[in-house]
N, C-alpha and C positions, 0 to 999 in steps of 0.2 A: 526426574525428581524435582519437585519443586522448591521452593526456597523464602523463606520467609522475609533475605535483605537481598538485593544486589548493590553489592559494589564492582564499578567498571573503572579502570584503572589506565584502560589502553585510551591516550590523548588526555585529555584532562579530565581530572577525577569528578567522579559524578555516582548517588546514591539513591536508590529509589526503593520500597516497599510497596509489595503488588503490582510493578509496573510503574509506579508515580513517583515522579523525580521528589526528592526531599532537597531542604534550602539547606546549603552548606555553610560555616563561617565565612568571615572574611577574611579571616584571618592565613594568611600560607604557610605559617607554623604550625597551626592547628590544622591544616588539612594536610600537610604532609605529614604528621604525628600521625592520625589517621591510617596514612597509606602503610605504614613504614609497622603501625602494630598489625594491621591486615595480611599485610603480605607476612612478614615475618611468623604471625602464628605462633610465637611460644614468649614466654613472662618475660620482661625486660626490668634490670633494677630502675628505683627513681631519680638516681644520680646520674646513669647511663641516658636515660631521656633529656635531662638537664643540658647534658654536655652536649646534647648530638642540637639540640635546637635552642640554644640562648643560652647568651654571655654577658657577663659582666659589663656595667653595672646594674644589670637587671634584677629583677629577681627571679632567678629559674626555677624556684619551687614554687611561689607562686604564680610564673606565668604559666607551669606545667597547670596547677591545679584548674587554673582558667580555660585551657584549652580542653580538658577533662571534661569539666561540665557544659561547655558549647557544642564537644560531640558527642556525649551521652542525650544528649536533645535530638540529635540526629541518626544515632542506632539504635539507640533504646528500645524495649516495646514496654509497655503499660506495666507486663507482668514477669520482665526479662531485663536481665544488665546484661549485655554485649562487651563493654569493657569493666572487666576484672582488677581493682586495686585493690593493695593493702598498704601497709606502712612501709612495705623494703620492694614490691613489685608491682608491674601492672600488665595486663595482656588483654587480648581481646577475645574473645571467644567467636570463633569462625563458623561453630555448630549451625545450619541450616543458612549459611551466607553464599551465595555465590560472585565471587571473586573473578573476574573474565581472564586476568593475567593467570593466576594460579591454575584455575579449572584449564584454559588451553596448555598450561606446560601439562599439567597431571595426561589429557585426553590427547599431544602427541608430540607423545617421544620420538626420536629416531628410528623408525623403526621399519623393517623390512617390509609387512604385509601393509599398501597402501589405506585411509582409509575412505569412505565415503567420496565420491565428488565433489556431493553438496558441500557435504562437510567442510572437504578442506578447501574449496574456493570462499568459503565464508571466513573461515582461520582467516585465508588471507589476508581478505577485506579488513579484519579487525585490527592483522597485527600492523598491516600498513599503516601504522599511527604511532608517533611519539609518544613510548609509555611514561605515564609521570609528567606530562605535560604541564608547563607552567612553575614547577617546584625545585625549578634551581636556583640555587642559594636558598633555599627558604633554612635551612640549616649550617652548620658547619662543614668542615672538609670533609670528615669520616660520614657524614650523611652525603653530600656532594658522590664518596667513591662507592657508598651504598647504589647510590640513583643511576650512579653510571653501568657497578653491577648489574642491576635489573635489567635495563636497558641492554646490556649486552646480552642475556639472555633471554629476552622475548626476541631482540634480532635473529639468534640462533634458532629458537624456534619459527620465526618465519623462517631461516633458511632453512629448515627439516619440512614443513609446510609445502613451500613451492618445491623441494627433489618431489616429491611423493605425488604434487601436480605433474612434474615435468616428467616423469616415468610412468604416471599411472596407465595402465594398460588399455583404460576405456578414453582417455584424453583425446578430447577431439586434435586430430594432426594442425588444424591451426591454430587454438588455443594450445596445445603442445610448445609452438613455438614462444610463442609468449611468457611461458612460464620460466622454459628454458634460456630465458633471455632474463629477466626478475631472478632467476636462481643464480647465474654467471654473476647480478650483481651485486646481490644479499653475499654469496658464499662462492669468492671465487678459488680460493683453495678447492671447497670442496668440489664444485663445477671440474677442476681442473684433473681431479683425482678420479671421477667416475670420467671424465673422458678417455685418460687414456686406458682403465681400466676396462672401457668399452673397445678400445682400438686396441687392446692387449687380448681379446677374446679372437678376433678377426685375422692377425697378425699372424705370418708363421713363425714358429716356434726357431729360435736363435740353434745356429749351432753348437756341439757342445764344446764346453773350452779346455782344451790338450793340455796347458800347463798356467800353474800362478804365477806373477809374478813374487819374485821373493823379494821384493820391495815393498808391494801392499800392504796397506795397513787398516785389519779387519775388527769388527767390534761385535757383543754381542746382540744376538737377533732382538728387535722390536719385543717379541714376545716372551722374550728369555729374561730381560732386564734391565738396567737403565743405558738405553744405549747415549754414545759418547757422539759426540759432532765428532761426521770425519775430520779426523786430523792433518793439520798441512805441513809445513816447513817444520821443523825441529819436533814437532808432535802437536804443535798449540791447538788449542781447537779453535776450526772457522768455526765462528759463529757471528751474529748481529746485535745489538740492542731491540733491533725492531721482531728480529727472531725471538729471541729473547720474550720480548714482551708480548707478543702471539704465542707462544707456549705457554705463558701465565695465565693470559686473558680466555682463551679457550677450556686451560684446567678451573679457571674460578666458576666462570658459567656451571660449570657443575654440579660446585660443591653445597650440597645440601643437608640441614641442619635438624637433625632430633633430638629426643630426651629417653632416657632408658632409666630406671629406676634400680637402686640394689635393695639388698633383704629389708638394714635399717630405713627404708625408705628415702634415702638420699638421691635426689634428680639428677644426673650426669648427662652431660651436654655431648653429645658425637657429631664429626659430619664425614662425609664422605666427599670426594672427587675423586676426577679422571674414569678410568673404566679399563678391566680386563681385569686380571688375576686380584684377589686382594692382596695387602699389606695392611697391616696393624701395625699403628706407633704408640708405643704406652708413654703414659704424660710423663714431662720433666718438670722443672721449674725454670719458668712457671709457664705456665698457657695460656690463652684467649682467643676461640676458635675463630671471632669475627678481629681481630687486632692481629694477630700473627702472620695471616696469611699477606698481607700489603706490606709486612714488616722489609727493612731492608736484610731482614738475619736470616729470616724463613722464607721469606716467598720466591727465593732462586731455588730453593731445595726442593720445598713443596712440588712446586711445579716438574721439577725434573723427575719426582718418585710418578706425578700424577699423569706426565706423559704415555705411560704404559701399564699402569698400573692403577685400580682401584684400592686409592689411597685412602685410610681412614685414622682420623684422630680424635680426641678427647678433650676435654677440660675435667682432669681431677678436682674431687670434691674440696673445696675451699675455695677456688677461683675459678676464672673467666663465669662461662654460663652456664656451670653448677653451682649447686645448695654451695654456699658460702657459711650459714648458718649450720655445723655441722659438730658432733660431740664425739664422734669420733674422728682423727687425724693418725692414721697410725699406717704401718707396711703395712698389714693385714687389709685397715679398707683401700689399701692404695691397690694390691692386688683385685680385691673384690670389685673395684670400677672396674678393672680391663675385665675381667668374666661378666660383669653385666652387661658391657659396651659389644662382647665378640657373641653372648649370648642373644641379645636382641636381634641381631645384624644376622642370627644361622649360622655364622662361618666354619666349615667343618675341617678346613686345614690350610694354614696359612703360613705365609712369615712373618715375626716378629721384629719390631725395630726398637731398641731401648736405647736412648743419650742419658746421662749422668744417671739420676740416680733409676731413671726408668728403665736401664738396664739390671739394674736388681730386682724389681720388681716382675721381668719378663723373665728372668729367670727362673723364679719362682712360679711363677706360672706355666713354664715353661716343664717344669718336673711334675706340677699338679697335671694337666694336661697333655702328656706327651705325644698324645694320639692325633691331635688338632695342632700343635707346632711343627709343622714345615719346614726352619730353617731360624737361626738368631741370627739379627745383625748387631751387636753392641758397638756403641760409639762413645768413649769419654766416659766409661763406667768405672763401677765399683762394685765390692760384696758385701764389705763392711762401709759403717759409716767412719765419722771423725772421734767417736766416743769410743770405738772400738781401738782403733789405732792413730793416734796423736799422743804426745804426749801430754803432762799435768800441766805445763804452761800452756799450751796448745789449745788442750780445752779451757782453761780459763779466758781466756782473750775470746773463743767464740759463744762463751757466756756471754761475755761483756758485749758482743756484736749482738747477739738475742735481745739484750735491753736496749742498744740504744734502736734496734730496728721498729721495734714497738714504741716506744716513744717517739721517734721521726721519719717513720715510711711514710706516712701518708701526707707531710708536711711539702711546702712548696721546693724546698730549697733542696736539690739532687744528692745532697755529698751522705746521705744514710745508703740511699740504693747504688751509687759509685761506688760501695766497699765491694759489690758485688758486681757491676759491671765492670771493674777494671782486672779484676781478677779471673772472669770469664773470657774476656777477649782483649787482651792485652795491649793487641798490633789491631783493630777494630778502628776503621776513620771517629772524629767528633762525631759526626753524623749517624753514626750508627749506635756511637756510646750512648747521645741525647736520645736517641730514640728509646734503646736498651731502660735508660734509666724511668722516661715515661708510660712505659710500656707495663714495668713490674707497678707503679705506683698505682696504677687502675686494673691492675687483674686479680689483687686481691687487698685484702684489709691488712693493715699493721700487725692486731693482734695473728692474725691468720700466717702471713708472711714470718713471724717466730716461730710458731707453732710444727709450719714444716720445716723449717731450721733443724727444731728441736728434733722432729720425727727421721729425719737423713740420717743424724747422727747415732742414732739408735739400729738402723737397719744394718743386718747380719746374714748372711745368706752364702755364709762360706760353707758348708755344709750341705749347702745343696748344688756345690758347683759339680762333682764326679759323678752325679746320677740326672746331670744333662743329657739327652739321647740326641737332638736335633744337631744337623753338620750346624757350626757357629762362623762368625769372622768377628775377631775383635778386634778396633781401630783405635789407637792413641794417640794424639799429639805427644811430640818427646819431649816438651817442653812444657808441658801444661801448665798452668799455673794456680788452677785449683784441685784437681785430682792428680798425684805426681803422676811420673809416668811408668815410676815402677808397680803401681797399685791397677794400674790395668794391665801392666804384663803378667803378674801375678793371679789374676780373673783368667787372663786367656790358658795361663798355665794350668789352672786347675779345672778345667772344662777340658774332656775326653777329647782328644783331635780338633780342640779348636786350632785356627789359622790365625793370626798375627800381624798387624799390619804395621809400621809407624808412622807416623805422619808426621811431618816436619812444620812444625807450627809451633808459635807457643802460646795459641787461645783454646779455650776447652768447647767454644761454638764457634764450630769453623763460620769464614765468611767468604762468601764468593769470590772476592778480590784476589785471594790467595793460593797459591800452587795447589797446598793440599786441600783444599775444597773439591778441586778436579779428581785428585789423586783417590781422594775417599771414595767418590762417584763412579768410578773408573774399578774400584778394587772391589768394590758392592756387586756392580752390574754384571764382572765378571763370576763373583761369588754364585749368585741368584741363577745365572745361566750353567755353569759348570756343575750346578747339585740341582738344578731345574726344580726349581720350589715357587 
């Protein structure tokens, strides 16, 4: 197929039409702008481009507009715009571009059936190159862990590249060794995994073991559910930081990002990591599918669902990287994203994972499609919102929190979005509350930020707890300190043989730091494996 632009990404970025190199800016904000809507592929707001590349005291809406028109000179055709602006987004259009980064991740995945020789000694060739060349710092942090993202997987992909050299079955035996030698040093995990699984084919089989000891301590299988680090002394789990941070960095590689549309035409942002059985997480508040996962609150979790599991999540319509611009905000379309996001994806039978109020929501979905639910996990939920049961003082005071959110969400000063991170994670380090708090201030707008306020409080779904079918597990903190804890024992009461768990916490978003963040992980993984869903 041929291609009207190439852009080449692998070493420093370079663009040419028909074969002939085109002259770039000089600019490294402008050419890493560039890369950053290429690779990405889907509309970015104009305040999000702002942030990711110039700061104060500049001016980032017009240094953006500047860098716009120095690379519309350069993608452009006579009779074609390539980048797409309006007033609130902008995006690039990829339609007949070939991209070298992109096209070699799409053309080879991991994948059993070797391909070509030719082929993949040329991959090689290509990916041996620092992708993104030249373009550090040309941005901020969150542009910094984008480039490093990338980067970590085009490595991944050369290390899928050279096994498929270093196995292929036509490989000449001494360029064999060489591959096999570039493979050990791209991916020595993986190196280390097909060796012994080679010396495990060879091997006589163990004999078999007469008795257990009754001291062992066994967890569930890989494929069952989230399995738990073996445990040592007292139960702790061995684990690393470094481990740790290999289990994240191997699930990010992954995770990759679309758009599904529902009936009103609202754009819903999904992505997907890890690999093996799904899981569906329906949204909470609030989301942000490229800010959560680095987050210090989600990405120990993340990573733990995505080690075993093809992990998929959302941004409900109002924030992260869906329509923001939206007329409906209600439980209805909140259910209608999860059926657009599981409809896209095919999934024809899975588990459900709802926290706070996205446990209501999968509920309902839950009794809509009984055929396609698998299994519930509810975490920190509810059926009713605070309109259903609070009292008249109660709800008068979360009136008054309504106005003042709309009036100073979006303001510099943290203490509007502290009524709600301290209430969420109570025992949470500073470190994580600052985060918490800048987190909610860029995932969605003021007005928007009320708006699902208003909509939680209205949600009712007590009525459709007894005509639940799927085995459930609902987990509480006893301490909560925004959903009591008697309001999810009540949930788990009124769903058919749900299971009950407590958690000993008094934050409603667990954090890793904390016992029951294990405890949860621990009571899930056996969940998932004991009703095998």
């Amino acid at each position: 197929m041929s291609h009207d632009l190439q852009i080449s990404l692998l070493g420093e970025i370079r663009v040419a039409s028909g074969g002939v190199p085109r002259p770039l800016p000089a600019s490294r904000k402008a050419r890493a702008l560039l890369a950053f809507l290429a690779v990405t592929g889907r509309p970015h707001r104009r305040e999000r481009l702002c942030e990711l590349f110039w700061d104060l005291p500049d001016d980032p809406k017009a240094s953006l507009r500047w860098a716009l028109s120095k690379l519309r000179r350069v993608v452009d055709a006579p009779d074609r715009r390539r980048i797409i602006a309006d007033r609130e987004r902008i995006s690039f259009d990829t339609k007949d571009v070939c991209i070298d980064i992109t096209h070699l991740h799409q053309r080879l995945p991991q994948q059993d059936t070797p391909l070509p020789l030719e082929e993949l000694e040329a991959a090689a060739q290509k990916l041996d190159a620092i992708p993104l060349e030249g373009l550090d710092g040309a941005g901020s942090r969150d542009f910094d862990s984008w480039l490093t993202t990338e980067r970590d997987d085009a490595h991944n992909t050369y290390a899928a590249v050279l096994k498929q050299l270093a196995t292929h079955p036509e490989t000449d035996p001494v360029l064999g060794r060489k591959w096999r030698r570039l493979w050990q040093q791209a991916d020595p995990y993986g190196w280390e995994a097909h060796r012994r699984e080679e010396s495990a084919k060879t091997a006589t089989p163990p004999a078999p073991v007469k008795a257990r000891d009754p001291r062992a301590r066994t967890r569930a299988s890989d494929s069952e559910g989230f399995k738990a680090p073996v445990s040592g002394a007292g139960g702790a789990p061995v684990t690393t930081p470094a481990r740790d941070a290999r289990y994240k960095a191997q699930a990010l590689r992954t995770q990759r990002i679309g758009f599904c549309e529902v009936r009103d035409s609202t754009k819903i942002a999904y992505a997907t990591l890890g690999s093996g059985p799904p899981l569906l997480k329906a949204a909470n508040w609030l989301n942000h599918l490229e800010f959560d996962w680095n987050s210090p609150i989600w990405g120990r979790s993340f990573a733990e669902i995505a080690r075993h599991r093809t992990f998929i999540r959302y941004d409900e319509r109002g924030c992260g990287l869906s329509d923001w611009e939206v007329k409906d905000l209600s439980f209805d379309a909140f259910v209608e994203d999860l059926e657009a996001v599981a409809d896209k994806l095919e999934l024809k039978r899975f588990p459900l994972l709802g926290i706070s109020q996205g446990c209501a929501v999968s509920i309902e979905y839950a009794v809509r499609h009984p055929e396609r639910v698998s299994g519930l996990i509810l975490i920190g939920g509810y059926a009713a919102g605070w309109r259903h049961l609070t009292s008249p003082e109660e709800q008068a005071r979360r009136e008054a929190v309504l106005t003042l959110t709309e009036l100073g969400w979006g303001t510099d000063n943290p203490a509007y979005r502290q009524i709600f991170s301290q209430t969420f994670m109570p025992e949470a380090t500073k470190k994580e509350l600052d985060w918490f708090n800048e987190f909610q201030r860029r995932t969605t707008s003021p007005r928007n930020a009320a708006r699902f306020q208003d909509a939680f409080g209205h949600i009712d779904v007590r009525h459709r707890l007894a005509q639940v079918t799927a085995p459930t597990i609902v987990l509480h903190s006893r301490h909560d300190q925004r959903i009591p804890f008697n309001v999810g024992r009540a949930l788990a009461a009124g769903i058919p043989d749900a299971q009950f768990i407590p958690l000993e916490s008094r934050n409603h978003i667990l954090v890793e730091s904390e016992p029951a963040w294990r405890t949860c992980f621990d009571a899930v993984g056996q969940f998932l494996a004991e009703t095998r869903i």
